[in-house]
C-alpha positions as CSV (number, residue, x, y, z in Angstrom):
1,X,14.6,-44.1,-2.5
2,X,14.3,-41.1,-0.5
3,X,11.7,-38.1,-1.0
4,X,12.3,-34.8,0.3
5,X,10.3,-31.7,0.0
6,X,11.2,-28.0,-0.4
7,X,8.6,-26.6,2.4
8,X,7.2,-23.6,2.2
9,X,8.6,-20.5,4.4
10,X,6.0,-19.3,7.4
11,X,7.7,-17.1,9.7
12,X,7.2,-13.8,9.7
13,X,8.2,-11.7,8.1
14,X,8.0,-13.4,5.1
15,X,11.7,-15.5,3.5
16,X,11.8,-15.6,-0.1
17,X,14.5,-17.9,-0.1
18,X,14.9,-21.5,-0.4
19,X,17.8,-24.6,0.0
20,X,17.2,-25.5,-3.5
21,X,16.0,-23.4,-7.4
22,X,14.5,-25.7,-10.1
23,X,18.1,-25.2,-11.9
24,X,19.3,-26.6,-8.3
25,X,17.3,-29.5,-8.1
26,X,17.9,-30.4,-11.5
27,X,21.6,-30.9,-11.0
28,X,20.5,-32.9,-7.7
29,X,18.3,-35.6,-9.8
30,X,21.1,-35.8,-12.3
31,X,23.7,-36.7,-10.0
32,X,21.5,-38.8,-7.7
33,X,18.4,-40.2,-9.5
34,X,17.1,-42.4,-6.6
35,X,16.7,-39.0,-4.7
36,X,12.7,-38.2,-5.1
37,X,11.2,-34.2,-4.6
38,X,8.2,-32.8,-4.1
39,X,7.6,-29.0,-3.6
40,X,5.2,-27.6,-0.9
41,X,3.7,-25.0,-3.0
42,X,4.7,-21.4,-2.1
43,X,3.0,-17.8,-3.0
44,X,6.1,-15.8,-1.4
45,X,9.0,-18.0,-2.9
46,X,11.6,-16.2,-5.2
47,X,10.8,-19.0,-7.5
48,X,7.7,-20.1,-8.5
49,X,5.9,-23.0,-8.4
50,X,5.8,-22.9,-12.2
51,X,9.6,-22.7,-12.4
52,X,9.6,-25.9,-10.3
53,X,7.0,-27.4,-12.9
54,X,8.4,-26.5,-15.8
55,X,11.5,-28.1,-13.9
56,X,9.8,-31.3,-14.0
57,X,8.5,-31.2,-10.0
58,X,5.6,-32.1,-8.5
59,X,4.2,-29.4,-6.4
60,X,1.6,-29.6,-4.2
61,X,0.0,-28.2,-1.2
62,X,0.2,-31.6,0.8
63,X,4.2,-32.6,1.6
64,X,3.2,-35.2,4.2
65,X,4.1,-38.2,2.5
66,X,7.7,-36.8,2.3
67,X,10.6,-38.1,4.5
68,X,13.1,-35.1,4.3
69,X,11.4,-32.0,4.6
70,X,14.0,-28.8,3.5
71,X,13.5,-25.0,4.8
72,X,15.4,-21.8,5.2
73,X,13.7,-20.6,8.7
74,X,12.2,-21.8,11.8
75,X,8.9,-24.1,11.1
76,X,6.1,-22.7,13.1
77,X,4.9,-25.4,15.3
78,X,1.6,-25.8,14.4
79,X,3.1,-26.6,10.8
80,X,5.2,-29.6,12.0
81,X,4.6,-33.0,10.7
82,X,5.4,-35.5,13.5
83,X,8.1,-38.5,13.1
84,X,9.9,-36.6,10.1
85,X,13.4,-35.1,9.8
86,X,13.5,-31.6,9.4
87,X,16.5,-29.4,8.3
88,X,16.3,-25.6,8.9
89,X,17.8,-22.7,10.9
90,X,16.6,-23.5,14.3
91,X,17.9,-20.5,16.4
92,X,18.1,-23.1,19.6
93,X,22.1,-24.2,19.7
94,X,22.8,-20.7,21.6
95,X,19.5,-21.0,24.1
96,X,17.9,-18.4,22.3
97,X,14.4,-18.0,25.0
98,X,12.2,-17.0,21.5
99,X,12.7,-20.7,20.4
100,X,12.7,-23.2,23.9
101,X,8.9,-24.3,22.9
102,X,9.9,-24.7,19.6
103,X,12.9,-27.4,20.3
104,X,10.3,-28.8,23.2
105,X,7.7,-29.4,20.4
106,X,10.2,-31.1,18.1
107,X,11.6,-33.2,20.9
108,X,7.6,-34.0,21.4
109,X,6.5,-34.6,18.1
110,X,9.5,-36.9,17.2
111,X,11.6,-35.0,15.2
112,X,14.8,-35.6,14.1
113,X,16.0,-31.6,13.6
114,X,19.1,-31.3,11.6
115,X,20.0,-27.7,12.0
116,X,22.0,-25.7,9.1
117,X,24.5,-24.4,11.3
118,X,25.4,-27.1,12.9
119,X,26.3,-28.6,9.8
120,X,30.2,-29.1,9.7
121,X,33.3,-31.1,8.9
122,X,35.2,-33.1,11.4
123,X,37.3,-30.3,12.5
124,X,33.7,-27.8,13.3
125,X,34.4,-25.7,10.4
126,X,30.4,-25.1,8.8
127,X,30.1,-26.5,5.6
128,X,26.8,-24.2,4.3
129,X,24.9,-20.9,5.1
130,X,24.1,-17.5,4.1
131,X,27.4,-15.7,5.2
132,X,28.5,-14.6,2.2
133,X,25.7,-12.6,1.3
134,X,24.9,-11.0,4.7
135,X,28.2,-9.5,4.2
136,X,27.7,-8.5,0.8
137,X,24.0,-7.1,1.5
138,X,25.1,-5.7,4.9
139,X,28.5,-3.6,3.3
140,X,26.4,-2.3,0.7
141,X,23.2,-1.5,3.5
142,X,26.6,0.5,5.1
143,X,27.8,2.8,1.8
144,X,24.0,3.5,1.3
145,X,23.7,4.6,5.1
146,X,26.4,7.1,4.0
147,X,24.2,8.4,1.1
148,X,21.1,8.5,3.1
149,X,22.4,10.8,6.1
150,X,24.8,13.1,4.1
151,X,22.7,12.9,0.7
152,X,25.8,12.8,-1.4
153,X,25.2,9.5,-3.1
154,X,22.1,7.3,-3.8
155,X,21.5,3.6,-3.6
156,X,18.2,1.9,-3.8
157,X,17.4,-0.9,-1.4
158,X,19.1,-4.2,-1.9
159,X,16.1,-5.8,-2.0
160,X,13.6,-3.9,-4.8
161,X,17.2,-5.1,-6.9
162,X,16.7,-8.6,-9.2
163,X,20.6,-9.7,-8.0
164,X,24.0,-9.5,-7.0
165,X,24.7,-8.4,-10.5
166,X,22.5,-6.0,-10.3
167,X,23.5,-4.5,-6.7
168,X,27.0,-4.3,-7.6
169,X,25.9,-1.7,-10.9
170,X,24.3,0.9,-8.6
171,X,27.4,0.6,-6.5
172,X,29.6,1.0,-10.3
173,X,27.4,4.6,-10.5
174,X,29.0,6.3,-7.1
175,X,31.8,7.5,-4.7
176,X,32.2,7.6,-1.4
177,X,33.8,10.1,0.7
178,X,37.8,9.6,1.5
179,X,36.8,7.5,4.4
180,X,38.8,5.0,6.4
181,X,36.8,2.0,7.2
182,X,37.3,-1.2,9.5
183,X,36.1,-4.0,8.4
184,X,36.7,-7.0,11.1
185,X,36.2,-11.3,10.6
186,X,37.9,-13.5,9.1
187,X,34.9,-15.6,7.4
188,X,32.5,-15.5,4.8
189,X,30.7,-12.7,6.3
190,X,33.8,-10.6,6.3
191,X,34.5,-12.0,2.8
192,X,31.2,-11.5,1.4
193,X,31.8,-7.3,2.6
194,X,35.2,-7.2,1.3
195,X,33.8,-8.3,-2.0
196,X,32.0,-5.1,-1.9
197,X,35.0,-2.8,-0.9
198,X,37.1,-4.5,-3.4
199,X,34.7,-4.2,-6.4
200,X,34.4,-0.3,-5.6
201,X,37.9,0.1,-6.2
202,X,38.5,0.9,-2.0
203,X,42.0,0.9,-1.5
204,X,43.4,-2.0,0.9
205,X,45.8,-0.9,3.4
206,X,47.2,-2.6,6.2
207,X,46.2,-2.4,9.9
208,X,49.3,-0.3,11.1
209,X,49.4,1.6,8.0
210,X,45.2,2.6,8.8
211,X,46.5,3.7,12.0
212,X,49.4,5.7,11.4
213,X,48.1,7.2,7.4
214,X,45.1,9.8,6.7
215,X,44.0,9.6,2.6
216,X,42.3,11.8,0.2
217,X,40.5,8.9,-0.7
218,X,38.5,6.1,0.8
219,X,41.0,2.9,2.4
220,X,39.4,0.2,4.6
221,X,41.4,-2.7,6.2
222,X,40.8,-5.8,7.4
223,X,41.4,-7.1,11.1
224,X,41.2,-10.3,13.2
225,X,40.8,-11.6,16.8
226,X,44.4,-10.7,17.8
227,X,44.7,-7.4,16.1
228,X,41.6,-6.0,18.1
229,X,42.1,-8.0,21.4
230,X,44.9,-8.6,23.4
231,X,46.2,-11.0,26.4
232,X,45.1,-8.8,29.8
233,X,49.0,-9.8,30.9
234,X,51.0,-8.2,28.1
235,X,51.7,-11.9,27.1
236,X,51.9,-13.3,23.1
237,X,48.5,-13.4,22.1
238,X,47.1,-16.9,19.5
239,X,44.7,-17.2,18.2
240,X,43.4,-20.7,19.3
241,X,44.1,-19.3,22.9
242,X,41.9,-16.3,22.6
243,X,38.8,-18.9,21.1
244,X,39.6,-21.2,24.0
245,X,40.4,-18.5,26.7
246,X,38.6,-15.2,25.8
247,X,38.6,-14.3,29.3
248,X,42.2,-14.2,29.1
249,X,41.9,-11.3,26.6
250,X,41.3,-7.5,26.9
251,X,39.6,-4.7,24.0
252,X,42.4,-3.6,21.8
253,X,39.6,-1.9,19.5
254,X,39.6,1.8,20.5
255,X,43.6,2.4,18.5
256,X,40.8,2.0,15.8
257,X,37.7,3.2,17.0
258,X,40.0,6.3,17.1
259,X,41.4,6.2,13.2
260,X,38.3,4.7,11.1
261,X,34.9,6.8,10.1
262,X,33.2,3.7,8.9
263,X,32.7,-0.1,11.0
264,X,31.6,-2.9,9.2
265,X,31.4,-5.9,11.7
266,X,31.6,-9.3,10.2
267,X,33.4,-11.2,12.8
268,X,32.0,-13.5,15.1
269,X,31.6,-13.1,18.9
270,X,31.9,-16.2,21.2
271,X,30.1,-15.7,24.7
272,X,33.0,-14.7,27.3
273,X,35.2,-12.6,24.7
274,X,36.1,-8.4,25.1
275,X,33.6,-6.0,23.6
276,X,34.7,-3.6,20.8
277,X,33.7,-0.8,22.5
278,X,31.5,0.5,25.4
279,X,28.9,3.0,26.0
280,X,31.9,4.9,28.1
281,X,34.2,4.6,24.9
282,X,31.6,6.5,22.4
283,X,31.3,9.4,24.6
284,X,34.8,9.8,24.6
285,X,35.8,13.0,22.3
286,X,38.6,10.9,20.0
287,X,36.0,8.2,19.0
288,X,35.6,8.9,15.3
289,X,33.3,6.1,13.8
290,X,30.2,7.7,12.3
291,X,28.8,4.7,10.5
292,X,28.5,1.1,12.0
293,X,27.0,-2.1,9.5
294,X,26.7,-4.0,12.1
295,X,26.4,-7.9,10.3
296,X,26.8,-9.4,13.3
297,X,24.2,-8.0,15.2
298,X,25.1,-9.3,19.1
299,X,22.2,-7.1,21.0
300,X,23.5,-5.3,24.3
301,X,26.9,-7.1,23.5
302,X,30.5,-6.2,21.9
303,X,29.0,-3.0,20.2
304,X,27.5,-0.6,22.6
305,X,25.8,1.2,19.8
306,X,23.9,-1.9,18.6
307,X,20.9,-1.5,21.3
308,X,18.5,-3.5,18.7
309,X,18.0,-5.6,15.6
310,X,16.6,-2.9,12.9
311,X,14.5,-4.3,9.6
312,X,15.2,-4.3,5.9
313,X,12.0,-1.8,6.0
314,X,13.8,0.6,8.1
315,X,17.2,-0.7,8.3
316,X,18.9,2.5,9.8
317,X,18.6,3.7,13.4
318,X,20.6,6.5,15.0
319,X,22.5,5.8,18.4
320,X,23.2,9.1,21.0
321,X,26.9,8.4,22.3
322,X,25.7,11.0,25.2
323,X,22.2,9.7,26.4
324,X,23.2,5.7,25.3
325,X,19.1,6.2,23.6
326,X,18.4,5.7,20.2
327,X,17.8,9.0,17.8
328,X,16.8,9.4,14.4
329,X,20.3,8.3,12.2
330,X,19.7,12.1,10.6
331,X,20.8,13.7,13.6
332,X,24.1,15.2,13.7
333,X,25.9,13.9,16.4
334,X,24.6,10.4,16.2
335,X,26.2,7.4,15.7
336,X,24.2,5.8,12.5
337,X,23.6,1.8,12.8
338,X,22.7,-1.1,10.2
339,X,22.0,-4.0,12.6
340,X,19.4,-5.8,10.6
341,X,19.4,-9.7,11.3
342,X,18.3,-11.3,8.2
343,X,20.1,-9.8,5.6
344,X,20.3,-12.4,3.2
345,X,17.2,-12.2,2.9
346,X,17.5,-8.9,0.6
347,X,19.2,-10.9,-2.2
348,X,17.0,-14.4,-2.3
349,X,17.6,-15.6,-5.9
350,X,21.4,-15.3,-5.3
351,X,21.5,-16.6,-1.9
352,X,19.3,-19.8,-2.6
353,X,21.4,-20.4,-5.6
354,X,24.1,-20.8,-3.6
355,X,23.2,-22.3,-0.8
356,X,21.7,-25.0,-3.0
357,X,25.5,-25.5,-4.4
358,X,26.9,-26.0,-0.6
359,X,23.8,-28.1,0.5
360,X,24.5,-30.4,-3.0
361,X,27.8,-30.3,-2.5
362,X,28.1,-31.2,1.4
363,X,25.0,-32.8,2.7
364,X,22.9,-34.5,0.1
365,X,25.5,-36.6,-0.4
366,X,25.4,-38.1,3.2
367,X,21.8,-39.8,2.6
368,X,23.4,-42.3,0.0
369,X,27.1,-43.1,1.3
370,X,25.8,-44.1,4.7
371,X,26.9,-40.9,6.3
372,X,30.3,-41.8,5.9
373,X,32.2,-38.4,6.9
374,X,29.5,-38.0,9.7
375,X,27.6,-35.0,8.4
376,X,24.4,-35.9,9.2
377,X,25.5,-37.5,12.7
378,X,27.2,-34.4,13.7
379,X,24.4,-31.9,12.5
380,X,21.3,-33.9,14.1
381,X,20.1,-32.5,17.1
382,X,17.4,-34.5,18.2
383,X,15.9,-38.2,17.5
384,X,14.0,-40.6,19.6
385,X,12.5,-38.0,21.2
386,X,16.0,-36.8,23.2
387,X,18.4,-34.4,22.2
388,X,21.9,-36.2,20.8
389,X,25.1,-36.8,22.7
390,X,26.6,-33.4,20.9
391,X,23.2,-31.6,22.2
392,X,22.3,-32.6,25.7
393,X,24.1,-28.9,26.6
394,X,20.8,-28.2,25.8
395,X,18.5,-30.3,28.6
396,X,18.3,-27.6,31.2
397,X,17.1,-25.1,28.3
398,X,14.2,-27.6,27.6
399,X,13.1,-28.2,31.0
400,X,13.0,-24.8,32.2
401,X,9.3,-23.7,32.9
């Protein structure tokens, strides 16, 4: 028998989401009944503790007597419970300086810290997360930036909307100008915005045809690694090379920079690999992007327009290509950027729903066939005490003062 707990969400501002909905949970104690859960009872949660009742849960304000404890967000340390194992986002596996005392106080208290993206298959590919619906809620944030700086269309914010269903109607009530978008990524951020673009009916065109083709209506296309970077010698770019040897690799982003109104970033960027663009590039009178979703959100990295994380309360901020400052988004010249870091967080019902499905489907599993794919090995960053053999990268992180 083991008993998790659902724990409630602290940081600030406040999550709404959660790993598992009382639906969720059901399905869980259905297909493995020796599994025990208790909910930490939660005023902010997109469900209630009622739904978890009415579920059948117990739910309760004390979760200490739990072995499993299950959250969405980094656990504030004076909320940790010593000697228990602890799934959530920690923000630590890149060195992120916000969180060192964090991963010091779990390596003190005796935490065994399984961290959501770390969780993956035997060949690194992640098995959960929120992906798909930062690209969903970060495309849509992108057509409404559109509406709010030239006033032709109206959205409401993703997040005063019940659902998914719900955000893809007000998108069913407009058009957008014959714009040429970039959308680039090759995961389930990039997926989750080209849901968006293909449910509005945007045409689909290839890379070379974007570049070489204007439209009277709106087109977007969809590029990788090797279609916006190339090898610095002229040689045959792979794409396992440029993951393994970014350094080798040179900005082939400005043949669109030049061509598309409209960048939706939804690709990842590894430490080491060419920028999109620089603050030299957007002064430069052929760079025509006027809108940037930027789901990725690298800070002073690829995209020299992203200068900061902005909020779901004021999502939009305006970047001057000629000063490199940031301006109101209104302002005619500037470049206007969506960079806001938690988008998932806009759709909560939707997004716990399915990351319940992934975390039934990938992990849960693991605590009752002995871990026999190595899920739970490969995901846990810390126990004893120490960090793991996968995680001693991060020693030197933890011991600086």
């Amino acid at each position: 028998m083991i008993k998790f707990a659902l724990i409630k969400e602290r940081k600030t501002p406040p999550d709404r989401r959660v790993v598992f909905s009382p639906e969720m949970l059901e399905k869980v104690k259905e297909k493995f009944p020796e599994a025990q859960f208790k909910i930490e009872s939660s005023n902010i949660r997109i469900f209630t503790d009622q739904q978890y009742r009415d579920a059948g849960f117990e739910v309760s304000e004390d979760v200490s007597d739990c072995d499993v404890l299950l959250g969405v967000k980094e656990v504030p340390i004076p909320a940790l419970i010593p000697d228990k194992k602890y799934f959530f986002f920690s923000h630590t596996i890149k060195k992120q300086p916000y969180n060192r005392d964090l991963l010091r106080a779990i390596l003190e208290k005796n935490i065994e810290l399984y961290d959501h993206e770390v969780i993956t298959d035997e060949n690194g590919r992640r098995l959960i997360g929120f992906g798909r619906y930062a690209g969903l809620v970060g495309a849509y944030n992108g057509i409404r930036a559109i509406g709010l700086k030239e006033k032709k269309i109206s959205l409401p914010k993703a997040e005063g909307l019940p659902d998914l269903r719900a955000m893809l109607s007000e998108l069913d009530k407009i058009k957008i100008p014959a714009y040429k978008i970039v959308l680039t990524g090759s995961g389930k951020v990039a997926h989750g915005a080209m849901e968006i673009l293909d449910h509005m009916k945007i045409e689909r065109v290839s890379p070379a045809e974007f570049l070489k083709n204007e439209y009277n209506h709106p087109v977007y296309t969809s590029i990788d690694v090797l279609d916006y970077a190339k090898r610095k010698d002229d040689g045959r770019g792979e794409v396992l090379d440029f993951f393994h040897n970014p350094g080798d690799y040179e900005s082939d982003f400005f043949k669109f920079a030049k061509s598309a109104d409209v960048f939706i970033a939804g690709h990842f960027y590894g430490q080491g690999a060419p920028v999109f663009f620089t603050a030299e590039d957007a002064k430069k009178e052929n760079f025509r992007i006027k809108y940037i979703a930027d789901i990725s959100c690298d800070i002073a990295g690829p995209i020299a327009s992203t200068i900061r994380p902005s909020t779901i309360a004021e999502p939009l901020y305006g970047y001057d290509p000629e000063t490199e400052a940031e301006v109101d988004f209104r302002e005619p010249g500037a470049i206007t950027v969506m960079a806001v870091d938690n988008l998932p967080c806009e759709l909560p019902k939707d997004a716990s729903e399915g990351f319940g499905e992934m975390f039934l489907q990938s992990v849960i599993p693991a605590f009752f066939n002995g871990d026999k794919d190595g899920i739970l090995e490969r995901a846990r960053m810390t126990k004893d005490g120490k960090l793991t053999e996968g995680f001693k990268y991060l020693q030197d992180y933890v011991d600086e003062p």
